[in-house]
Every structure is written in C-alpha cells, then in structure tokens.
C-alpha positions in Angstrom: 108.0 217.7 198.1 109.5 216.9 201.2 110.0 219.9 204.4 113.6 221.6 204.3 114.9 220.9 207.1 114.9 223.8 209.2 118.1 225.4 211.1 119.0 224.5 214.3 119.1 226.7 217.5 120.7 226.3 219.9 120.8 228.4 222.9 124.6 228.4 224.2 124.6 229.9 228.1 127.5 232.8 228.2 130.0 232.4 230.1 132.0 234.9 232.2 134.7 234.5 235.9 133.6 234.9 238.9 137.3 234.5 240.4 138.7 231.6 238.7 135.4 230.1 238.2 133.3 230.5 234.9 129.4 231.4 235.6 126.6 232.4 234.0 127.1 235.8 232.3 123.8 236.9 233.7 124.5 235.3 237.2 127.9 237.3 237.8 126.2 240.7 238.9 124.3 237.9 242.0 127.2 236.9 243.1 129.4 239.8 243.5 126.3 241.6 245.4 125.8 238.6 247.9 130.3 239.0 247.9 129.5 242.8 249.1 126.3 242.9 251.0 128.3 239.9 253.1 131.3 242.0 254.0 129.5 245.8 253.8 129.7 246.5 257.4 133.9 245.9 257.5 134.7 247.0 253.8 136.8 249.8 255.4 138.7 248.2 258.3 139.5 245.3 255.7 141.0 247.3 253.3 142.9 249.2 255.9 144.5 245.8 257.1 145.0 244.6 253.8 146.9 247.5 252.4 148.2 248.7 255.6 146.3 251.9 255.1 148.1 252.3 251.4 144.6 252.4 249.9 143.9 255.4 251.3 146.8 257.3 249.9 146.0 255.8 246.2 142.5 257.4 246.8 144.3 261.2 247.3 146.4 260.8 244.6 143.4 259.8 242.0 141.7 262.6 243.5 144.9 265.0 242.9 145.7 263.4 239.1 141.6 264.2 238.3 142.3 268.4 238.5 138.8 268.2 239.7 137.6 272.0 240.6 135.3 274.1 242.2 131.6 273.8 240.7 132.5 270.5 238.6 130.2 267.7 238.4 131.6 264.0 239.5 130.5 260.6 239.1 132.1 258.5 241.5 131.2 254.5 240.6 131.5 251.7 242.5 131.7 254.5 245.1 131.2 251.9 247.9 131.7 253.5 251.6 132.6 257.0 249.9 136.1 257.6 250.0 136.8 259.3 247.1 133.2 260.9 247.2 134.0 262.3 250.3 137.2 264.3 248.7 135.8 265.4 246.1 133.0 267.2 247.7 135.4 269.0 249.6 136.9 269.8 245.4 133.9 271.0 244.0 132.3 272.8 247.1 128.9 273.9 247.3 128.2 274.7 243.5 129.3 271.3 242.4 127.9 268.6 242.6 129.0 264.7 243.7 127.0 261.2 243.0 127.9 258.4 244.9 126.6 255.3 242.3 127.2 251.6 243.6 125.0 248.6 242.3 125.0 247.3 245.6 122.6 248.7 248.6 124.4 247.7 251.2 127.7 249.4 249.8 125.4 252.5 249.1 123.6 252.8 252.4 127.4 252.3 254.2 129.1 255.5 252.5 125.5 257.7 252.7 125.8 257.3 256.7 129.6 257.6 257.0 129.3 260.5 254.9 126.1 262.2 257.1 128.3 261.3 260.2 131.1 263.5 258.6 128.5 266.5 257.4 129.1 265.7 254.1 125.5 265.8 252.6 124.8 269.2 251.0 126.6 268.5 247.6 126.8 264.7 247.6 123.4 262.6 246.1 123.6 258.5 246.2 122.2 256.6 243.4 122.2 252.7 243.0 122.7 251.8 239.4 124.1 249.2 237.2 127.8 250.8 235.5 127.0 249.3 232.2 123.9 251.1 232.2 124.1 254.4 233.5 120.8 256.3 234.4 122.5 259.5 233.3 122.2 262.4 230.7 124.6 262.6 227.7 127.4 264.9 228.4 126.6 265.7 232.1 129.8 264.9 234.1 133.0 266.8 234.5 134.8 263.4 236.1 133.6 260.1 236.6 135.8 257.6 238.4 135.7 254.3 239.6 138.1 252.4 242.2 138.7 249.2 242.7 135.3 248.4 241.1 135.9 247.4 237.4 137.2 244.3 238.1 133.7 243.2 239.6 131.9 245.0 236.2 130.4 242.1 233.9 130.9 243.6 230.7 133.7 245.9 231.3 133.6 247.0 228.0 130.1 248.3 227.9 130.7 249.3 231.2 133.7 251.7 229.6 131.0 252.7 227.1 128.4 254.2 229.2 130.9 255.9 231.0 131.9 257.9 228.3 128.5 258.6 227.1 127.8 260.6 230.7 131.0 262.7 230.4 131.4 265.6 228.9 133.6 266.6 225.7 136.8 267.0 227.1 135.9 265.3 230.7 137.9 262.5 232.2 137.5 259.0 233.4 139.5 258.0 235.9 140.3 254.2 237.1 141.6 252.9 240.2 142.6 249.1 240.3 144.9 246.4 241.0 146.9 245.6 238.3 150.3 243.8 238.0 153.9 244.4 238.9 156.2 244.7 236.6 158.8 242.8 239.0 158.8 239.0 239.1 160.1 239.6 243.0 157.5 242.2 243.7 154.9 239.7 241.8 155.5 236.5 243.8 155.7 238.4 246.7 152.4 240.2 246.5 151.1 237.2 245.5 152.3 235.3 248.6 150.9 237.9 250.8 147.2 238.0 249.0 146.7 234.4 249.8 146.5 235.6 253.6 143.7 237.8 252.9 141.1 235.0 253.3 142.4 233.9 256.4 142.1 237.3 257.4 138.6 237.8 256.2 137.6 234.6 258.1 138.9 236.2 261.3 137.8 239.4 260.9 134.4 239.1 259.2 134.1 235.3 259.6 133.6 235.0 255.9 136.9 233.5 253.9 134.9 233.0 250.8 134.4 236.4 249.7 138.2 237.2 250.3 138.9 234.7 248.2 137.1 236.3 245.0 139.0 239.3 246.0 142.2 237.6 245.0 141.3 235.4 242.3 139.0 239.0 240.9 142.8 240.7 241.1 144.8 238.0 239.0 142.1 237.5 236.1 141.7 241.3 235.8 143.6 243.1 232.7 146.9 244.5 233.2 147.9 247.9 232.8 148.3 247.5 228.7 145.0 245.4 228.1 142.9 248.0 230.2 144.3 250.9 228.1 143.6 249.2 225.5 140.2 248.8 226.3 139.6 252.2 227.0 140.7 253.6 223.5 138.6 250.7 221.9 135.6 252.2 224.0 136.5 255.6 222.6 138.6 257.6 225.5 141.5 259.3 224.1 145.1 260.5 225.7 145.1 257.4 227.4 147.6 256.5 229.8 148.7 255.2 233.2 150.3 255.7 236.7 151.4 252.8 238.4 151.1 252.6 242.1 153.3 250.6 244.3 155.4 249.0 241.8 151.9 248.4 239.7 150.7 246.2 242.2 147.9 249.1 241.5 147.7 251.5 239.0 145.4 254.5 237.6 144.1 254.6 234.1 143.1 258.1 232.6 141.4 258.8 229.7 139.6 261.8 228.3 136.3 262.3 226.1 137.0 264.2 222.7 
C-alpha cells in the first residue's frame, strides 16, 4: 500500500510593529533595547522638551490617583530613570517597599544613580526583568504601575497577565500612556507637533531614528477603549480611565479581585 501522505508544516514567522514597521515577534524586545540603551543618557531632558515639562505633572497625578500608603509594596515597570519610583518611596516610607523593574540596563542603571544622587536608596531595590514575565511572587504587590512603557511591551496582553498575577487581591495596576484625543483639532495638532520630535532628537542626542519609533510606537498603540478593554480581558476589574491633556495621554486603572 502506498505511504499517506504526511501533513505539512510549515513554520510561519510571527509578526508584530516595531513603529509602522512589522518585525519578527521575537526580534521586537532587540530593537526597542538598542531604541533605549541609544538615547539612556538624555531620556529625561528629552521628555522635558518634548512635553514641555507636562510629563512630569502626569507622573504626580498617577502617583495621587494610586492612594498608595505608608508600608505598601510597589512595582513600578518600565521604571526607566525613576520618576515615579522616586515618589513613591517618599509614599510608602521606610516600611514599604519600592522596585524599580526595566528590561533595559541602561534605563535601569540611569534611575539607580539619579535615585543614590537624591538619597533615595533605603526602600527602593532595582531589578531588570522582562514585564511579560515577571520574576515575582503571587499576590505580593500593593501597586504596580507602568508609564509610558506598554506601548514598547511585545505581548501586551501577557504582559497585562503577569501583572495581575504579582498584585494582590484588591491591589491596583496603574497605566500611564499616550493615547488619543478625542478632538480632531487637538489630534492633527498633536500630530503636527510629534513629527518635530525627531528633528529634535537628532539635535539633541544626534539620533533621529529612535524618535521616530517614539511617534510611530504612539499612533499604533490602543486607544483609551481598546486598552480597557484589554485589561478586563486579562482579568482587572473596575476598570476605567482619566484622560490627560485632552487624552493626548491618559491613565488606565484597574483592580485585582
């Protein structure tokens, strides 16, 4: 008798964007660390230019909405040069406790000196890790929170996943990202303003390239209904948002049951 023919398999390459480009699923996390380790050592004085400073008011007010307290545990992701890290020490004083996680080292070793310079080590630990695989007990954290990070996350939705295994029941993830005005004036005029940002990178850093992930990373992220979305699908419930600046940002909260 002759052979069945046997099936056929054929490996198909995932795809995901990198910007407006579509890579290698496996290849994304490469390139947004060589994006990061490029333009580490003037993350902060780019994002005050680019925001005008705005960033840093966003940062207080997810520190205010997260009712973070004295003796709480925090995850901060993505925590790149510390800025929220650095508030929330301040929130949970000595008996808490604060971990700065960023997958990239360069990002990492950044907010560990800025925080030593500003005597901020004695309840604040720093630990490079991958968000869709956190190294992290079940039911550990009081807060985790992550801005302006998720949009460079792979697998977003796994991401969301193993963020909600760390917390505890009844803790709260908090997100920080651009998202999209509701305002087709505010819109085309934010969008007319981001395509500088390259231009300003290549003077400032001399590197135009990684600015201009930045921007396409902003317009192919989900919007303020897709990422709640997301977050109940990963489990979080009383979802809901805050938009910032006409939602040219916005803050997504969600709690562990």
């Amino acid at each position: 008798m002759p052979k069945k023919a046997g099936k056929s398999h054929t490996n198909v390459q995932q795809t995901t964007h990198f910007g407006y480009q579509q890579v290698a699923t496996d290849d994304k996390v490469h390139r947004v660390a060589r994006v990061f380790h490029a333009v580490a050592n003037k993350y902060d004085l780019m994002n005050d230019l680019m925001s005008f400073g705005s960033h840093r008011l966003m940062k207080r007010f997810t520190v205010e909405l997260s009712a973070v307290r004295q003796g709480q545990s925090i995850l901060d992701l993505a925590g790149g040069t510390g800025d929220l890290a650095a508030h929330f020490s301040t929130r949970v004083g000595g008996g808490g406790e604060v971990i700065l996680c960023d997958i990239n080292r360069s990002m990492l070793h950044m907010g560990r000196d800025k925080l030593l310079d500003k005597g901020l080590a004695t309840n604040i630990n720093y630990v490079q890790a991958d968000a869709e695989q956190l190294p992290f007990p079940q039911d550990h954290f009081d807060c985790v929170t992550i801005g302006f990070g998720l949009r460079n996350i792979t697998r977003k939705d796994q991401a969301l996943v193993s963020m909600l295994r760390v917390l505890k029941p009844g803790g709260r993830l908090l997100v920080l990202e651009f998202s999209s005005p509701g305002n087709k004036g505010l819109q085309k005029a934010y969008d007319l303003y981001s395509r500088l940002w390259p231009r300003i990178g290549k003077w400032i850093t001399g590197d135009s390239d990684s600015y201009q992930y930045l921007v396409e990373s902003i317009r192919v992220h989900p919007d303020q209904e897709e990422l709640k979305s997301m977050m109940v699908e990963a489990g979080y419930v009383n979802c809901h948002y805050h938009n910032l600046m006409g939602g040219i940002a916005a803050i997504h909260k969600g709690f562990k049951s």
